[in-house]
N, C-alpha and C positions, 0 to 999 in steps of 0.2 A: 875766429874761423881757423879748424887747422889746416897747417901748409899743405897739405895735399888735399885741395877741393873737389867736391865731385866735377866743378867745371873744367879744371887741371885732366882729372882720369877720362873725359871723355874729350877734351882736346887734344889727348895723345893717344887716345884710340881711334879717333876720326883721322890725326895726321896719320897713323899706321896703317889702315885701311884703305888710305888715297895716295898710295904710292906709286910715282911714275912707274909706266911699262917700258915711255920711249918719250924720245921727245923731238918734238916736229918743228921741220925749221922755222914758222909764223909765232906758231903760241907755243912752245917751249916745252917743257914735261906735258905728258900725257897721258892719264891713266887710264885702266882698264874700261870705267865705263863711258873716260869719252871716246875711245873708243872701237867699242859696240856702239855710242851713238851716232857716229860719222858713217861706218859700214850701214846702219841703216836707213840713213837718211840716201845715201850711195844705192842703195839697194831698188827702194822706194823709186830715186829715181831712175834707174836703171830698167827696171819692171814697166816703168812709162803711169804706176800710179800718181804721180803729182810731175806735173811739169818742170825740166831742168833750172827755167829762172827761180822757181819755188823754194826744191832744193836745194840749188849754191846759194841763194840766201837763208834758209833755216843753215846752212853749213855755216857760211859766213859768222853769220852771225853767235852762231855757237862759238865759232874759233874768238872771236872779240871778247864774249865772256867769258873764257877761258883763260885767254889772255891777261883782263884785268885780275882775275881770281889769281894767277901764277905773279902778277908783280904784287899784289897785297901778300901775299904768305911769301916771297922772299925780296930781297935787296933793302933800302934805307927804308920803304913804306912797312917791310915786314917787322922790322925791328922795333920802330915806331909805334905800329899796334901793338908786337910783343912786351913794349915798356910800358903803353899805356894798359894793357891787362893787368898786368902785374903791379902797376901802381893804384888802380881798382879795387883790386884784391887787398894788396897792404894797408887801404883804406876802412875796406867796409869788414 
C-alpha cells in the first residue's frame, strides 16, 4: 500500500473541513455545524415547537457527543488512536 492512502487524504480532508469556529466552555472547540445545530435546536425551542425539557436535552445531549468526539481526536486518547491507525496501515 503506498504511504499516502486514500484513507490518509480523506482523514485530512475531513480534519480540514471540521475546524473549530470557537470553543465553549463544556465541550471545548466547536465547529461550524455544531453550531448551526445548537442555534436550531434554540430556535425550535424558542418558537415553542418542541417543549423546553425537549430541547435542553436534545442540546444536552449533543454537547456529550461532542464532547466525547473532542477528547477522541485530541489529548493521550487521540494519539493512541493516531498510533493504532498508523500501525493498521503499516500492517495491512
Amino acid at each position: 500500500m503506498p504511504a499516502t492512502s486514500l484513507d490518509a487524504i480523506v482523514i485530512d480532508t475531513v480534519a480540514d473541513v471540521a475546524s473549530p469556529i470557537c470553543s465553549l466552555p463544556v465541550v471545548g472547540p466547536t465547529t461550524l455545524e455544531d453550531a448551526v445545530f445548537y442555534t436550531a435546536v434554540g430556535a425550535v425551542t424558542a418558537v415553542g415547537w418542541v417543549a423546553w425539557p425537549t430541547g435542553a436535552l436534545i442540546g444536552a445531549g449533543h454537547a456529550l457527543h461532542q464532547r466525547a468526539r473532542n477528547v477522541v481526536r485530541t489529548g493521550a486518547v487521540g494519539e493512541t488512536r493516531a498510533g493504532l491507525i498508523e500501525a493498521v496501515e503499516d500492517v495491512t
